[in-house]
N, C-alpha and C positions, 0 to 999 in steps of 0.2 A: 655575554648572555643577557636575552632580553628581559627585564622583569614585566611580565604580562600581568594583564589587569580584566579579567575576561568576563562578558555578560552573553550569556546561553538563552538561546531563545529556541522553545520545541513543544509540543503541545501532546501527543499522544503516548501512548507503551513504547514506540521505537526507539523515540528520542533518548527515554530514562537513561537505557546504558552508556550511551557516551557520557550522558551528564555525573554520572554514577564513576564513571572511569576517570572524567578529568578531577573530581572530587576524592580521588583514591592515589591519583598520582602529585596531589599537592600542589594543584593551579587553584590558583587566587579568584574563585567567584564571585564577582561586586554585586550583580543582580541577575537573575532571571526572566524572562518573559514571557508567557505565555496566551494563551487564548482568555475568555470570561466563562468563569462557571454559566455551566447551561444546565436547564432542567431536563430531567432524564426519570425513566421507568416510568410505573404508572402514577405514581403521587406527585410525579413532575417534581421531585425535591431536584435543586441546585447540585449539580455534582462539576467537580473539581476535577481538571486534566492531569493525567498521569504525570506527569511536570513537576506541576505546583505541589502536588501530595508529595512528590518525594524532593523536592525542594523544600517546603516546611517540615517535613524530615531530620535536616540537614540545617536548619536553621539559617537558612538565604534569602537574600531581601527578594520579593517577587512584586512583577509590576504586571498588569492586565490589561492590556489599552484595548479601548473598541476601535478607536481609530490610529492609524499609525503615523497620522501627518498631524493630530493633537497637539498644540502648541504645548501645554503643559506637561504631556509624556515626552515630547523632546528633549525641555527641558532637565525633565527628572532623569531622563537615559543621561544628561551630558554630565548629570551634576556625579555620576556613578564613577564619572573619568576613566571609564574601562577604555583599554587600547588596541583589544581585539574582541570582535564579538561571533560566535559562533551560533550557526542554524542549521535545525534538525527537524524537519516536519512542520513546520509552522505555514508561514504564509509568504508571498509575496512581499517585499519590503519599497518602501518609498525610499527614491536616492537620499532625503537627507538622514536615514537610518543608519543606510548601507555605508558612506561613505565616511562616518562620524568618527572612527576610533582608527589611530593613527598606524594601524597594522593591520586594516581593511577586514572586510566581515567574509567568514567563507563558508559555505554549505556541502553540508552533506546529501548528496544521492545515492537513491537507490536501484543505480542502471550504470553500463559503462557507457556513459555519456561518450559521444553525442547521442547516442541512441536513446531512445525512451526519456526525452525531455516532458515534465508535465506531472501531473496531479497521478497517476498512478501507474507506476512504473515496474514494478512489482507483479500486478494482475498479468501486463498488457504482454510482458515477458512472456509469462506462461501463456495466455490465450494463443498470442502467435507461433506458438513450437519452438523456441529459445530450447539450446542444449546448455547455454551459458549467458550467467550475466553478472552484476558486480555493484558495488560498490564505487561514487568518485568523489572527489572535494573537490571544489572551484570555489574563486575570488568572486564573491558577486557583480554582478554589472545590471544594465537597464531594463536586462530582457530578463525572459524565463528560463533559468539551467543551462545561459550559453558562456557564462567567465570562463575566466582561465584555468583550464585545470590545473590541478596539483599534484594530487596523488589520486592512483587507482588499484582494486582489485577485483581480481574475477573468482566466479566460484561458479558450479557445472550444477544446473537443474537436473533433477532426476527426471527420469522418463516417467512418472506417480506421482512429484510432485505435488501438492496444492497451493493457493501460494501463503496460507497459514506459516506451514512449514518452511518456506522460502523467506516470508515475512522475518524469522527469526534467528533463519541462518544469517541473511544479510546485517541485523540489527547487532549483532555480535560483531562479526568483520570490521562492519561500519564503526563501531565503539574503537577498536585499534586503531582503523586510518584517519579517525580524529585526533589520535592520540601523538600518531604518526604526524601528522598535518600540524601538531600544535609544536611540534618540538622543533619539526623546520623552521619554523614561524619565530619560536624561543632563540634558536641559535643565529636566526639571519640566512638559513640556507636553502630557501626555497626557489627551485626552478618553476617554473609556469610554462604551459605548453597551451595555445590558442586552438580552441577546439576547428576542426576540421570540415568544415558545410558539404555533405555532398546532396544528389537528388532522389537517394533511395530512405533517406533520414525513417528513423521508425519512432512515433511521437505514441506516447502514452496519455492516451484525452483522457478527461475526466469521466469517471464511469457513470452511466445512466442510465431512462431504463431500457431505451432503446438500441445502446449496445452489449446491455444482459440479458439480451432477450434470446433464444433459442434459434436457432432455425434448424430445423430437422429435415430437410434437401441439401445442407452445406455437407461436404466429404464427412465422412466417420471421426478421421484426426482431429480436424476443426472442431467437431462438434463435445469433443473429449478435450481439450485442451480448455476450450471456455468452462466447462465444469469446472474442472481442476484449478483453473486462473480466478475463477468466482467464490471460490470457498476457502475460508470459510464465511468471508463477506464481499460482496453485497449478496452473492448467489445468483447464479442461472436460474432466469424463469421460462415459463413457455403456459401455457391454458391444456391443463386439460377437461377434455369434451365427450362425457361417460353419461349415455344417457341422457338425461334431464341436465346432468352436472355441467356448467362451464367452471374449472375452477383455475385459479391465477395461481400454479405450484413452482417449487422452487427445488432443483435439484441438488446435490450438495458432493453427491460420491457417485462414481460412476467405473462399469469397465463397460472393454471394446471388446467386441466380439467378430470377427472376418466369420462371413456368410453369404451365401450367396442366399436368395429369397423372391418370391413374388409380388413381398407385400407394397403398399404407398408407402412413401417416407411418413416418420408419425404415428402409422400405425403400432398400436399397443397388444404387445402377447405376453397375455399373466396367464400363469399358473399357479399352485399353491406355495413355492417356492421364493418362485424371481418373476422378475418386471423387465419388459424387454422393449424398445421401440426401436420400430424399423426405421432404419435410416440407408443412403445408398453403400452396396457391398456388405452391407452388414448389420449389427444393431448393439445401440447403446443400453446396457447390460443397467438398473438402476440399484443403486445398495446402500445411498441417504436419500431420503425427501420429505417437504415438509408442506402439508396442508397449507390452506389458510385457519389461522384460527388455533392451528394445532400445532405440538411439540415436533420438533427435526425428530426423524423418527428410522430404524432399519424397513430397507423393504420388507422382509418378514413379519414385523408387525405389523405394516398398514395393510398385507393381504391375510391378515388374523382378521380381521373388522371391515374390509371396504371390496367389494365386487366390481370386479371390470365386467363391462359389457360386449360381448364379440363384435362390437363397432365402434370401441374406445378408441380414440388415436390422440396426440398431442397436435398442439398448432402453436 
């Protein structure tokens, strides 16, 4: 049995539970890693990563580097003499990070890898009509999410999904196959399996604003699936154009309605009820959104206070 010497490195809510699990099952934490307090709200005060809060928690030494090739944080990671290092959410790593502890560093994703390599895996899932996705761990290497795997698990999207809710099925899974991953790793019994390249690979890009953005001519499913895949963050926008109004909104909940209609795609039919836009075969039904300026809010109360105009449409 190996005696492990482990430093964790993860930055957001996802990470805590693994970090939470390996500190429940009596693995040996030398150090922590995480991002630098960033300023946040409106007072801009300094706020501390879900990580570090629950790392000083726990009373674990925590180190914050801006830079990861820092000759000084090198140093302090080697002086920690950890022999395996684990990552959860963090960032890309410089080889001399990766390669450092003599029982090699391995990450956790949130995709069954090879699929959904990349900064949001999670979203990109849902946006594309995923019935299933997972959980994997790999040995890092030079690229982005292509080592060796290790272990894997799948778990089945709901068809309502968002990916809030998916966010935290996965974060739980993920917390065992760390757990799973750490103990092959303890005994020496870890198989690796070299991930498999083909040319339909499905990458998870980083989200921005130009692939949050709506399009209201895309099929009905498409157009339901990015809803769901953007909320609860960053959220689907789209402009809508009421009158006078151009306003940059953000959708958050939605249903699908099969209809047949004459209207353009975009076009908006309220009533005192429900919010409705036509899109093709049908229309996206709205039942979160949120202003600029203003509270996420149910469609029933934004048509308490806000008048569509019989030439309202979304763009």
């Amino acid at each position: 049995m190996r005696k492990l010497r482990i430093i964790f490195m993860g930055t957001p809510d996802f990470a805590v539970p693994a970090l939470k699990a390996l500190i429940e099952n009596n693995y040996t934490i030398v150090g922590v890693i995480t991002a630098p307090d960033k300023p946040a709200g409106r007072g801009q005060k300094l706020r501390e990563s879900a990580v570090k809060h629950y790392a000083k928690l726990n009373n674990l030494k925590v180190l914050q580097p801006t830079n990861l090739k820092d000759e000084d944080f090198l140093s302090a990671l080697k002086a920690l003499e950890a022999n395996l290092q684990i990552v959860v959410a963090f960032r890309m790593l410089p080889k001399a990070v990766w390669q450092m502890p003599e029982y090699g560093t391995f990450n956790l994703h949130a995709s069954l890898l090879p699929n959904y390599r990349g900064a949001a895996p999670i979203n990109w899932a849902i946006m594309n009509g995923e019935t299933q996705t997972g959980v994997s761990t790999f040995f890092i290497d030079e690229k982005i999410d292509t080592g060796e795997m290790i272990l894997q698990e799948s778990v089945a999207i709901d068809p309502d999904e968002n990916a809030g809710s998916l966010h935290d099925k996965l974060m739980t899974i993920g917390s065992d196959l760390v757990i799973k991953t750490v103990k092959q790793i303890e005994t020496d019994s870890v198989t690796t399996t070299p991930q498999v390249e083909t040319e339909n690979l499905r990458t998870a890009f980083k989200l921005n604003r130009d692939n949050c953005k709506l399009d209201w001519k895309a099929p009905l499913e498409d157009i339901y699936n990015k809803i769901r895949g953007l909320s609860p963050y960053p959220g689907a926008w789209c402009t809508l154009c009421n009158g006078e109004d151009e306003l940059d909104i953000k959708i958050y909940e939605s249903k699908k309605v099969y209809q047949d209609h004459s209207y353009a795609s975009g076009h908006i039919v309220a009533t005192k009820k429900e919010l409705k836009v036509a899109v093709p075969h049908g229309y996206i039904k709205i039942e979160k959104i949120k202003l600029p300026g203003k509270k996420l809010m149910d469609t029933k109360s934004l048509l308490n206070g806000y008048t569509f105009y019989a030439n309202a449409k979304m763009r």
